[in-house]
C-alpha positions in Angstrom: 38.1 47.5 -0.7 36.1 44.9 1.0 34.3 45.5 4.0 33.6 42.8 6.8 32.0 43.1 10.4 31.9 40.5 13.2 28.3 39.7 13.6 26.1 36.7 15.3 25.1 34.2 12.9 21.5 33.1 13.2 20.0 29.5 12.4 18.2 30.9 9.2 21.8 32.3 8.2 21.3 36.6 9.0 23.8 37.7 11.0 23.2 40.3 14.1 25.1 43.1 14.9 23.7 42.7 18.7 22.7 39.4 20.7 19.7 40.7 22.8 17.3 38.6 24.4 14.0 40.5 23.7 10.5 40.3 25.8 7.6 41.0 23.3 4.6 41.6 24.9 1.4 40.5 22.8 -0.8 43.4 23.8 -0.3 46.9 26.1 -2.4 44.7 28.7 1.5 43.2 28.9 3.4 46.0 27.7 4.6 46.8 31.2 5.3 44.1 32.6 7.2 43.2 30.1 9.5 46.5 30.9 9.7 45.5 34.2 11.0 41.7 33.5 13.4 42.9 30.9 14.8 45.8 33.5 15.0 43.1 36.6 17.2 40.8 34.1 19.6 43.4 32.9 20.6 45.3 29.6 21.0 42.1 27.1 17.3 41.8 27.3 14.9 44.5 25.9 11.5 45.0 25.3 8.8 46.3 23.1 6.4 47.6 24.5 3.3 48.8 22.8 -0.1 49.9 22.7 -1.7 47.6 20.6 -2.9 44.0 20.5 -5.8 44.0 23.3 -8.4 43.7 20.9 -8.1 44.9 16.7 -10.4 44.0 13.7 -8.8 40.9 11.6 -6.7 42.8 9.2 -5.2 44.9 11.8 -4.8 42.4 14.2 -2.6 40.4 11.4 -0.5 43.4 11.2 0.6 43.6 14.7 1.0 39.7 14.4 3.0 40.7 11.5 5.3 43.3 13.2 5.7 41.6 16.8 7.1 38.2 14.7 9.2 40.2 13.0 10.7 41.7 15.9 11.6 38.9 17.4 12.9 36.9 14.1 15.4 40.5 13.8 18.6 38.8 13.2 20.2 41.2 16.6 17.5 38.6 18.3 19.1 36.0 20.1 16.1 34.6 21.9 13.0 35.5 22.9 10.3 35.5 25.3 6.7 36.6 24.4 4.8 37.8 26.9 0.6 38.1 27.3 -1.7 39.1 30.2 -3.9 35.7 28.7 -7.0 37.7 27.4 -5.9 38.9 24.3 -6.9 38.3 20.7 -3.2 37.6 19.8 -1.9 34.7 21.3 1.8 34.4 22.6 1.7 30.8 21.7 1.0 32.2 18.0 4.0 35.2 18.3 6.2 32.3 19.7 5.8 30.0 17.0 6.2 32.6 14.4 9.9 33.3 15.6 10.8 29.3 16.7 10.6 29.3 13.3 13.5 30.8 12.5 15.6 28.2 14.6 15.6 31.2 17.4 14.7 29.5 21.3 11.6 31.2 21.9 9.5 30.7 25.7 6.4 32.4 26.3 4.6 33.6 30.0 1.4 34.1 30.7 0.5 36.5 33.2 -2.7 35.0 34.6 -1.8 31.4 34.3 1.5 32.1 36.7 -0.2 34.1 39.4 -0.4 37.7 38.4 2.0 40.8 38.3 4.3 40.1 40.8 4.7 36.1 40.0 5.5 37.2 36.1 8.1 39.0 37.2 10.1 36.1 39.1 9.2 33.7 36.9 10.2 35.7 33.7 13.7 37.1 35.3 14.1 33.2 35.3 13.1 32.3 31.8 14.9 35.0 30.7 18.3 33.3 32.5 17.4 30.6 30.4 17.0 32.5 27.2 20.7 34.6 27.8 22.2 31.5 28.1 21.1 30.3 24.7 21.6 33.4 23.3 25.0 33.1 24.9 26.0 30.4 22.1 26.1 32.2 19.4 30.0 33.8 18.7 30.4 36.5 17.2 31.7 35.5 13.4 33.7 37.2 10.4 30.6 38.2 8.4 30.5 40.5 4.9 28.6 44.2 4.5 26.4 42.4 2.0 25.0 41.0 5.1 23.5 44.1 6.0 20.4 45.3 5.9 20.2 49.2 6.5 16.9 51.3 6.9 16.9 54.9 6.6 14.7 57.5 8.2 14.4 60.9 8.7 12.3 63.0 11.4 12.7 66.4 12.3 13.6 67.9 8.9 15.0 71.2 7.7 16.6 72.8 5.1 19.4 71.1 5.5 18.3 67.4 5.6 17.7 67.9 2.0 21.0 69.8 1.2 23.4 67.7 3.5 22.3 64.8 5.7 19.8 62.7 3.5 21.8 63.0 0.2 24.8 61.9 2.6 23.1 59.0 3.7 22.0 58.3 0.3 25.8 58.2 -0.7 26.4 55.9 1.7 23.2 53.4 0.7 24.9 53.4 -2.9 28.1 52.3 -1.3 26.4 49.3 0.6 24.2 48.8 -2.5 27.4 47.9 -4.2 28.9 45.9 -1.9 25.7 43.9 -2.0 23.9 44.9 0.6 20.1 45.8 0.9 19.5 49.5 1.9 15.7 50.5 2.6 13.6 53.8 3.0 10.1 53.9 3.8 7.0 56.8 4.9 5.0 56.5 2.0 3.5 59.9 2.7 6.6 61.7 2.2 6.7 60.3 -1.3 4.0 62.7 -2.7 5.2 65.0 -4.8 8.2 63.4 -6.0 6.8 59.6 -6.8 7.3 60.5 -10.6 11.0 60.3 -9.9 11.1 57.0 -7.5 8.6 55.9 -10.5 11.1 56.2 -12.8 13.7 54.3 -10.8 11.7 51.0 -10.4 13.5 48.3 -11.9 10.6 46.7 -12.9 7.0 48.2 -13.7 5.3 45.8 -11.2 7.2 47.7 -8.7 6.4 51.1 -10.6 2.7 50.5 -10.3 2.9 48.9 -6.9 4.8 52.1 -5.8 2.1 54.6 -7.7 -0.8 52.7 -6.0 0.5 53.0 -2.2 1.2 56.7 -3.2 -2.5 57.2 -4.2 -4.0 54.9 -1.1 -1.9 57.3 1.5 -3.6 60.0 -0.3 -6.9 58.7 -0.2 -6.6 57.8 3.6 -5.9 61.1 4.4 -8.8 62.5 2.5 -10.9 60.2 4.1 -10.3 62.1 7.5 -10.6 65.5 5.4 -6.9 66.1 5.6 -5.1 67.3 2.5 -1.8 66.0 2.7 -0.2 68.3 0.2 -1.4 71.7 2.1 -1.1 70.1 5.3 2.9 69.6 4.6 5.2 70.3 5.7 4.6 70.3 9.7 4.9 73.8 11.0 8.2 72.1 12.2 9.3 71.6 9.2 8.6 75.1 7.9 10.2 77.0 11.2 12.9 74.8 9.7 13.0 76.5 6.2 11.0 73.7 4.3 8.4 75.2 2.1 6.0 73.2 0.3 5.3 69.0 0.4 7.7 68.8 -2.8 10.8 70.4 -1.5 10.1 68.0 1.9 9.7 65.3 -0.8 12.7 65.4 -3.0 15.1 66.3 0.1 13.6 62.9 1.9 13.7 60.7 -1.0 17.2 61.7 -1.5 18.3 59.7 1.2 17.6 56.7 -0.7 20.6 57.1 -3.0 20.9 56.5 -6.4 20.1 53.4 -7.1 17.5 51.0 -8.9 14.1 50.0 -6.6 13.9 46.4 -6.7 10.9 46.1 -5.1 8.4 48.0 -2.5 7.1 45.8 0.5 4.4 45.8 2.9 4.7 47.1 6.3 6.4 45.0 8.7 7.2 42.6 6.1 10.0 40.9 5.4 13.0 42.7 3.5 14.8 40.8 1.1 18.4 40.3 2.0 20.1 40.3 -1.8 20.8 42.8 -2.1 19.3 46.5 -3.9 17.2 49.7 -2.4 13.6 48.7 -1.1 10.9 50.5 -0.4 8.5 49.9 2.7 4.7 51.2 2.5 4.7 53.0 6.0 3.2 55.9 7.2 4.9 59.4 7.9 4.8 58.8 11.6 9.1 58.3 12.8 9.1 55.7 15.2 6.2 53.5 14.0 8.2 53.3 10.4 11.7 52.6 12.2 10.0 49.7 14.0 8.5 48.4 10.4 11.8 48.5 9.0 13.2 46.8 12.1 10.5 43.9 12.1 11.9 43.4 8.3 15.0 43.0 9.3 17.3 45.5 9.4 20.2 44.8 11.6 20.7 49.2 11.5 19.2 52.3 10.7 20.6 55.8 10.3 18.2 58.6 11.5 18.8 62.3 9.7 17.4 64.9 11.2 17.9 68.8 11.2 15.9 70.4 14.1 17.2 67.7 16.4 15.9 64.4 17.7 16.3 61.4 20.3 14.7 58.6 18.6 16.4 55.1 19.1 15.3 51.8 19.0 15.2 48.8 21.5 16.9 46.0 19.3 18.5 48.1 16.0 21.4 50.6 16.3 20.2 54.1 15.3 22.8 56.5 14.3 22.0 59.8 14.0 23.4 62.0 11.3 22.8 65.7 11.1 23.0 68.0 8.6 23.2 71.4 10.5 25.7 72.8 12.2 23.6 74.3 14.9 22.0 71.2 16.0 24.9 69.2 16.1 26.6 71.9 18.4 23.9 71.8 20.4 23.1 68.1 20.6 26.2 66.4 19.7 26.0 63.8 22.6 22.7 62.5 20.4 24.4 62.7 17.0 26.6 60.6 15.7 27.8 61.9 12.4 27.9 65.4 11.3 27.0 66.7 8.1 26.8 70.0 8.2 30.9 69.6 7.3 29.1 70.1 3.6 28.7 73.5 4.2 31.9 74.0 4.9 33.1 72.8 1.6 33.1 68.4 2.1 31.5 66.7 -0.8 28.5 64.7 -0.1 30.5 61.8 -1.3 32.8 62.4 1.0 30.4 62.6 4.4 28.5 59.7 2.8 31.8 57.6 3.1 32.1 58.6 6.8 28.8 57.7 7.5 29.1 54.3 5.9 32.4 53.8 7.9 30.5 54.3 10.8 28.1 51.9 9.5 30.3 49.4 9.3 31.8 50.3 12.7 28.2 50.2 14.6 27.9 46.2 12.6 31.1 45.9 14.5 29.8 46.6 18.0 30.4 50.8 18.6 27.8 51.5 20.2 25.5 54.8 19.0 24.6 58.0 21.1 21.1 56.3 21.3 22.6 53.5 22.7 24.8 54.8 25.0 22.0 56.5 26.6 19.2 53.4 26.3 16.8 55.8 23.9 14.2 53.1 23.0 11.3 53.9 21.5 8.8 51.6 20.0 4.9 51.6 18.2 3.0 49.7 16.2 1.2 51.4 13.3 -2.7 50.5 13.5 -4.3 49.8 10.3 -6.6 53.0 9.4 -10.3 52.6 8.2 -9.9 53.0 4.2 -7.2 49.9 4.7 -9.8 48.1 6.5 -12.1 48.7 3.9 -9.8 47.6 1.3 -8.4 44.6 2.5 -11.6 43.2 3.9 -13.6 44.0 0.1 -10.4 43.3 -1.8 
């Protein structure tokens, strides 16, 4: 059966699942008022603040550049307005060109040039008047699943994300995968221990080797800073939560991949392809930081699975939450949107992994999520790490 979602079509032809206006501040030096413009103006404009940009080495300045483009060229991005304090390496003018070249109306407001804190607030509640009402032109339009673009995360894990929740979700990537959407899974970290197995899914072995050598690089950063990654996992959380050892964490994350081929592994922040297939994005282990990655690729939604309980959410993507433990969702069931613990109880996985691609499809449509409902937005930037640094200046 087909599926089909009302979405906003975007001049580079992605289609949005929300029409925000976002406020993307270039550095932290802007980060708040940035907050502040985009609560005077009203809940169609949301920002990302951040604690980056100020001042960063080349590579990892190109990152962030990377990421805060990306954010605003998110197809649930109607317009945007970028947002500097004037002294910064990264230049608005730079972040705004990047996303006017999508076709997206794009302004930008410098703090110092307009008079200071209490100026860049009037001026950008009026710029961003300007923005809604450009924003305002796009209708929402009859649009197919294959439009999608769906990242997958997982934070707070226990014995059960493993058994129920990530395998569901994973059921429920194969079902987009199918209908020709793009599903995505990223935190690198959580790879060791079970990269012989995504290994042997790559579709190509470019993308086996690609996928071997960020597995050994997030290795070798951590021995840089004398951690040991696979006696340091999992997190005492993790363990309180019945996990064991960095393979069992491993193989219960991956799963929520589903089943299907890797076409390809990208960098983080970078664009995700949108024909469709499971692709991987080299992020680190840290939750937020790697929903925001996935987010600056593209991905209209992401589905969160977590056992102990969490309230992530995102300014500009949908995050549904889906459980796999009947405990947590009786306790937090106004963050959760799906249950899976219903496996335990006797439902297949297929069979919650349908439900949760339902309420994929329903989110595309404009339900909004628990996270929503509630305005949980978190965003950060990953900072490029020394070894990488070393690497990409050398190499």
């Amino acid at each position: 059966m087909a599926h089909t979602f009302e979405g906003y079509r975007r001049p580079d032809g992605r289609v949005g699942v929300r029409n925000y206006v976002a406020v993307i501040p270039t550095s932290v030096a802007a980060s708040s008022v940035a907050s502040a413009i985009a609560d005077e103006a009203g809940p169609w404009a949301r920002a990302t603040p951040h604690q980056l940009g100020t001042s960063q080495p080349t590579p990892a300045r190109r990152q962030t550049e990377r990421v805060l483009v990306g954010i605003g060229r998110n197809p649930n991005v109607g317009a945007a307005l970028v947002v500097e304090l004037g002294t910064e390496d990264i230049s608005a003018e730079t972040i705004a060109d990047g996303i006017s070249n999508s076709g997206k109306t794009t302004e930008t407001l410098a703090i110092r040039e307009v008079g200071g804190t209490s100026n860049a607030l009037v001026e950008g509640v009026s710029r961003l008047t300007r923005l809604k009402a450009e924003a305002d032109r796009a209708t929402r339009e009859e649009a197919d699943v294959s439009e999608l673009v769906f990242g997958v995360e997982c934070g707070g894990s226990d014995a059960t994300s493993g058994i129920a929740a990530n395998p569901a979700v994973g059921a429920a990537c194969d079902r987009l995968v199918e209908a020709g959407g793009t599903a995505s899974f990223s935190e690198t970290p959580e790879f060791i221990g079970a990269e012989h197995i995504l290994a042997d899914r790559c579709a190509d072995e470019e993308t086996r080797e690609r996928l071997l050598e960020r597995v050994d690089m997030r290795e070798g950063m951590a021995e840089l800073m004398s951690v040991d990654l696979r006696g340091a996992q999992p997190t005492p959380g993790n363990q309180v939560g019945g996990l064991t050892t960095i393979e069992e964490k491993s193989l219960g994350a991956i799963s929520k991949g589903g089943t299907t081929a890797i076409r390809g592994i990208v960098d983080y922040g970078e664009e995700l392809p949108t024909n469709g297939g499971l692709v991987l994005m080299d992020t680190p282990g840290y939750d937020v930081e790697s929903v925001v990655g996935k987010v600056a690729g593209g991905a209209q939604i992401v589905a969160f699975t977590t056992g102990r309980g969490s309230t992530t959410g995102n300014p500009l993507a949908p995050v549904i939450k889906v459980t796999g433990n009947p405990k947590t969702w009786k306790r937090m069931s106004n963050n959760i949107d799906v249950n899976a613990g219903t496996v335990f109880d006797g439902e297949s996985i297929d069979s919650v992994g349908g439900r949760i691609f339902e309420t994929l499809v329903d989110v595309a449509n404009g339900r909004r999520t628990e996270a929503e409902h509630r305005r949980l937005e978190e965003f950060a930037i990953n900072e490029i790490q020394p070894e990488e640094l070393t690497t990409e200046v050398s190499g």
